[in-house]
PLY file of the C-alpha trace (Angstrom):
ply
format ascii 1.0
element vertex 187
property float x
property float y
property float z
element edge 186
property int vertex1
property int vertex2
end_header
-45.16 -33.70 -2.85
-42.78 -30.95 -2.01
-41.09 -28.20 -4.01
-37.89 -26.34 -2.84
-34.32 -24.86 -3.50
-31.21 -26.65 -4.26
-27.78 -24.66 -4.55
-24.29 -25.91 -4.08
-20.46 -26.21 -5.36
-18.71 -28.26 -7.73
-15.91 -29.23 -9.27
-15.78 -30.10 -13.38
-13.47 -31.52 -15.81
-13.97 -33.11 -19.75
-12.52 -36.34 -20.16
-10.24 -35.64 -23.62
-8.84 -38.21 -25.28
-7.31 -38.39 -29.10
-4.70 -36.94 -30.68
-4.03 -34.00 -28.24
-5.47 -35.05 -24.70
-5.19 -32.20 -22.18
-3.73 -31.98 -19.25
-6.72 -30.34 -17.56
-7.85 -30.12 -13.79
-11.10 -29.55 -12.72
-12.66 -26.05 -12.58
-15.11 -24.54 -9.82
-18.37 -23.67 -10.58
-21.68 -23.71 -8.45
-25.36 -24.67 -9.41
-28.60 -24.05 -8.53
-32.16 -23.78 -9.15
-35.68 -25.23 -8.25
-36.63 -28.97 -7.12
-39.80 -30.79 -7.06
-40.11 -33.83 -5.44
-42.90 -36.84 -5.36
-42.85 -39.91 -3.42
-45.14 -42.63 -4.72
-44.14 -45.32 -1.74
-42.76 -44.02 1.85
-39.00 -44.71 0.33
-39.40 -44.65 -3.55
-40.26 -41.68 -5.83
-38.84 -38.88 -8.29
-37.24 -35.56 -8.41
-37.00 -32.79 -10.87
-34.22 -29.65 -10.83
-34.36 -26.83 -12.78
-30.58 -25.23 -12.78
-28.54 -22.67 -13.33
-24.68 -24.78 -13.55
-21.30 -23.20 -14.03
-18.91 -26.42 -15.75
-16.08 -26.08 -18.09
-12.17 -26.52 -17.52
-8.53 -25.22 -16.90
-4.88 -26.06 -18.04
-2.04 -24.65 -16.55
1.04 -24.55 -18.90
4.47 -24.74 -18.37
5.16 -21.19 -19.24
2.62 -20.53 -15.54
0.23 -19.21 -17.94
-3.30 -20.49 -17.43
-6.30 -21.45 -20.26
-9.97 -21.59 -18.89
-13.37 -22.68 -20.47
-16.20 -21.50 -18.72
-19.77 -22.80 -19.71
-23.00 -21.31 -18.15
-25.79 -23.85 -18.69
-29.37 -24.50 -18.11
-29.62 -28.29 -16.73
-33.03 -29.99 -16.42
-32.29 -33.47 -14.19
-34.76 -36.33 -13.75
-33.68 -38.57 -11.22
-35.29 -42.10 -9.34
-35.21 -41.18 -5.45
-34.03 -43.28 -2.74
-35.26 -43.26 0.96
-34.09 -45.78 3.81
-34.51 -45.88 6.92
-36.79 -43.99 9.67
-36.81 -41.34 11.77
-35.11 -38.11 12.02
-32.49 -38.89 9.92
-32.67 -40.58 6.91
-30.12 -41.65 3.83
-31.12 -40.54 0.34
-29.93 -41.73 -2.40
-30.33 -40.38 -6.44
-29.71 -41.91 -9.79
-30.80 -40.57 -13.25
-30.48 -38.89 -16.39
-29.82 -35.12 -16.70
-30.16 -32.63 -20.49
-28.12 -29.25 -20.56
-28.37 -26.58 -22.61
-25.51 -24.39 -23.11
-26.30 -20.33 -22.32
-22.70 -18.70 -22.88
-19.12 -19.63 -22.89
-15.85 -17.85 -22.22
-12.80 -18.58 -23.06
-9.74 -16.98 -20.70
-6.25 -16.98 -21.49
-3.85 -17.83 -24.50
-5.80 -19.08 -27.26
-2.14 -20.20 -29.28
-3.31 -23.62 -30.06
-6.14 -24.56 -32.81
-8.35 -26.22 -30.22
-8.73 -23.47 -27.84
-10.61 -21.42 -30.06
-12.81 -24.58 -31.67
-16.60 -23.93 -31.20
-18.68 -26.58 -29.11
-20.47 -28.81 -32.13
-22.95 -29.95 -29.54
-24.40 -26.81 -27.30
-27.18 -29.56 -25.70
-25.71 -32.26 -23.58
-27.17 -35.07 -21.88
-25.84 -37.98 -19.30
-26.28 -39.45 -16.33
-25.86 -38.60 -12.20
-26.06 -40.55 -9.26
-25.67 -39.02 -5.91
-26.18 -40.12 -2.05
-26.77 -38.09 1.37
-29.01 -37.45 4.00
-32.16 -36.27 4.71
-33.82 -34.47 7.55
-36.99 -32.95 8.80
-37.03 -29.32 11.04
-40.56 -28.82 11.64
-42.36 -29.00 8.60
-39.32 -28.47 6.30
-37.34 -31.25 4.49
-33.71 -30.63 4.36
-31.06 -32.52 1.95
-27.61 -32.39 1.89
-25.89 -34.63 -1.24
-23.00 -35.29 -2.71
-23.15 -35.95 -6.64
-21.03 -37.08 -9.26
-22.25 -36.21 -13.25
-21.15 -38.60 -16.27
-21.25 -36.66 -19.68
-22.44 -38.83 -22.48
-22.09 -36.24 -25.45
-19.19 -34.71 -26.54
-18.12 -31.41 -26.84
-16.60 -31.50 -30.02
-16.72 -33.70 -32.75
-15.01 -36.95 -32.82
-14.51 -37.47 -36.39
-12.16 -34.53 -36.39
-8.19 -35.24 -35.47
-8.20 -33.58 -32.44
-10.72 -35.55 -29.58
-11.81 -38.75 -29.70
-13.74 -37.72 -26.75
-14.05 -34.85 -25.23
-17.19 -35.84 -22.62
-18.02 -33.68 -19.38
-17.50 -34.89 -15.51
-18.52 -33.41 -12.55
-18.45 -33.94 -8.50
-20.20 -31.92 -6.17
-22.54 -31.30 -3.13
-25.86 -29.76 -2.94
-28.55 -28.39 -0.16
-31.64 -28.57 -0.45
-35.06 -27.15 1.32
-38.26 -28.56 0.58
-41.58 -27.24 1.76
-44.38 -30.30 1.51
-47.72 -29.53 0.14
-50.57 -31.59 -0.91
-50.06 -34.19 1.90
-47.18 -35.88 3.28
-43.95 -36.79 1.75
-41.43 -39.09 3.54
0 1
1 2
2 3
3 4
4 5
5 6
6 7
7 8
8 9
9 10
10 11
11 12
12 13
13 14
14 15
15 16
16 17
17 18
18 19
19 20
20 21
21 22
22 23
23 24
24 25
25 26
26 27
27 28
28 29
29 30
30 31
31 32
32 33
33 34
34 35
35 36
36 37
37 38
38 39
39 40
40 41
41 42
42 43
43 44
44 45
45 46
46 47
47 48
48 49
49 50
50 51
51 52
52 53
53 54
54 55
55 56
56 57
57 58
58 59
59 60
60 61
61 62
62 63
63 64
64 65
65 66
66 67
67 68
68 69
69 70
70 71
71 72
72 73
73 74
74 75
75 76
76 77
77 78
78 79
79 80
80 81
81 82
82 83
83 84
84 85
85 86
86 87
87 88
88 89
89 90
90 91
91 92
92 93
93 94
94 95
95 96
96 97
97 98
98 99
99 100
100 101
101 102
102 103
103 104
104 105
105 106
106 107
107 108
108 109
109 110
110 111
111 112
112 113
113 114
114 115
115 116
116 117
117 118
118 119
119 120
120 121
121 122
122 123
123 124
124 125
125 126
126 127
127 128
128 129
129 130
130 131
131 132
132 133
133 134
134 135
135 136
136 137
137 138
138 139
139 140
140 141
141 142
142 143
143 144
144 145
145 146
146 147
147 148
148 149
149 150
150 151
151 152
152 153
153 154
154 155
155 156
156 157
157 158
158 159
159 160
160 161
161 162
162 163
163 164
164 165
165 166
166 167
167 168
168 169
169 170
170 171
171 172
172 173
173 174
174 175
175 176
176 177
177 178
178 179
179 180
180 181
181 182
182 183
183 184
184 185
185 186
């Protein structure tokens, strides 16, 4: 077993689709938070995070003015986890589901058109993340350095109303991590 601290950048972005699909590119945000870890074989076992995430989105206009959603969010992942190989250096890899909970929004900039003012319908969200990278011990310490990628599975909005069909979160980023063991040895 070994319990740590994970922090790290990302980049997010809703996939809209429907009657007005946005032109959006992703928006920067970081997470970060606490993460347990238990290996039942020497390669196979589980992790937990508890984290603070920054997602949401931005559209540029035309007219160079700019329209941002920013989302603060509590995110509780559960994910399978992946050892192979031996030695110093090993690959990791991560697949599972993850639940968010919405803290606060903000919305920045013009606010002209009907949906940029819309409140979420669903403030919980839930999907799935997979994510690969290494994995390293200094001393007694377990370092992990990932890259992730996040696939919403509940909508923002609504999708019986005209506006979205969808309207489904993404997200790509990296994360470090440093575990301390205790209770005997983890892998």
């Amino acid at each position: 077993m070994a319990v740590g601290a994970t922090l790290g950048p990302h980049n997010s972005w809703p996939e809209f689709s429907g009657n007005y699909a946005l032109q959006d590119d992703p928006l920067p945000g970081l997470h970060g938070g606490v993460k347990f870890q238990y290996m039942s074989r020497p390669m196979l076992g589980f992790e937990t995070s508890v984290l603070y995430t920054q997602i949401g989105w931005k559209e540029a206009f035309q007219t160079g003015e700019v329209y941002k959603r920013k989302i603060d969010a509590l995110e509780w992942q559960l994910v399978t986890h992946f050892a192979m190989g031996k030695g110093w250096l090993r690959g990791i890899f991560d697949a599972g589901p993850y639940l968010r909970f919405f803290l606060n929004e903000k919305n920045l900039g013009p606010e002209s058109l009907p949906q940029y003012s819309m409140d979420f319908d669903n403030n919980v969200q839930y999907g799935l993340l997979a994510g690969a990278g290494l994995s390293t011990r200094l001393g007694k310490v377990i370092l992990q350095c990932t890259g992730h990628f996040h696939l919403g599975l509940t909508n923002f909005f609504d999708s019986d109303i005209d506006v979205f069909f969808t309207s489904a979160d993404r997200a790509v980023g990296a994360s470090a991590s440093i575990l301390i063991p205790f209770g005997g040895d983890v892998n």
